[in-house]
C-alpha positions in Angstrom: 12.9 10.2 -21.3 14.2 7.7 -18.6 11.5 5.4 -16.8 11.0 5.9 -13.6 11.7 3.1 -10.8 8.0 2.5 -10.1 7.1 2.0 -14.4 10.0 -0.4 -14.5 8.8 -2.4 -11.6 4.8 -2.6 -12.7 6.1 -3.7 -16.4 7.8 -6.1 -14.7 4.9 -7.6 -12.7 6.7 -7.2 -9.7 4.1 -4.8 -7.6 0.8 -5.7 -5.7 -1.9 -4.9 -6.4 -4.4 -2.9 -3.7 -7.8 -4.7 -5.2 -10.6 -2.2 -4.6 -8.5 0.7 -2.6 -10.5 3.9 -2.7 -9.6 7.2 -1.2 -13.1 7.6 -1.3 -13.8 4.5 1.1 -13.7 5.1 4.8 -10.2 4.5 6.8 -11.3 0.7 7.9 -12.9 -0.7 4.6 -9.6 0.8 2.8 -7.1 -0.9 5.5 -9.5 -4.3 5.4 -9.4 -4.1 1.5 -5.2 -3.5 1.3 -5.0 -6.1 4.6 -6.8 -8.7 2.5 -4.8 -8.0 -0.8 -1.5 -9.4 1.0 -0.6 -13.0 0.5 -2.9 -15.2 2.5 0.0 -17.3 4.2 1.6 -14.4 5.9 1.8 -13.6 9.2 -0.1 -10.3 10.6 3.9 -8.7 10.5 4.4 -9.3 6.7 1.0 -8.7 5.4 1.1 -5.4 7.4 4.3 -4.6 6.1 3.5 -5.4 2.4 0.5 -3.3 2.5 2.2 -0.4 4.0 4.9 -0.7 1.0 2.5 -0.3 -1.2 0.6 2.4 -0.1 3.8 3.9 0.2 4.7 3.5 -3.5 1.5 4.9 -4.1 2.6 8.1 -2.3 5.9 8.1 -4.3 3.9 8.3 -7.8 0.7 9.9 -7.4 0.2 13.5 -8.2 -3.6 13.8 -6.7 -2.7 15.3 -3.0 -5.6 14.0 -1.6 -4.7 10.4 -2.4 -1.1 11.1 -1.0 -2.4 12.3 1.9 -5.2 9.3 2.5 -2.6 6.9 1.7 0.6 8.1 3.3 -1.4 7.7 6.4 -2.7 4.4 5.7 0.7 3.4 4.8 2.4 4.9 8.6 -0.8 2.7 10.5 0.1 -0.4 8.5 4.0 0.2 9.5 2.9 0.9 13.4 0.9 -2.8 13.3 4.2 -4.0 11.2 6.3 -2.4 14.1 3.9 -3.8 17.0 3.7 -7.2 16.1 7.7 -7.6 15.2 
């Protein structure tokens, strides 16, 4: 059976991790938590953009439809700051 995309990349070490995201947790302790998991160096525009990634790979690979649904739209509000502050 072929790996998928996302298998390869987390063997790999080449995602980030979103260090404590819940779908349980309201909407603005998950967005501080996936906020704060970016690199602390970047600017508002890149850690915005990061995080919405990532939630967005979440999307792609989970199979719970709550979770999709809680993170797709954490991922699009992370893309509209990403897209705001360009």
């Amino acid at each position: 059976m072929a790996k998928k995309w996302f298998q390869e990349a987390v063997e790999a070490g080449r995602t980030k991790n979103l260090n404590g995201w819940s779908k349980t947790q309201p909407a603005s302790e998950r967005r501080r938590r996936a906020l704060a998991s970016r690199v602390s160096n970047y600017s508002l525009h890149d850690k915005a953009l990061s995080a919405g990634r990532a939630l967005q790979s979440l999307v792609n690979v989970t199979e719970d439809r709550a979770t999709r649904i809680i993170a797709k739209s954490d991922a699009d509000y992370f893309f509209a700051i990403a897209k705001r502050t360009r």
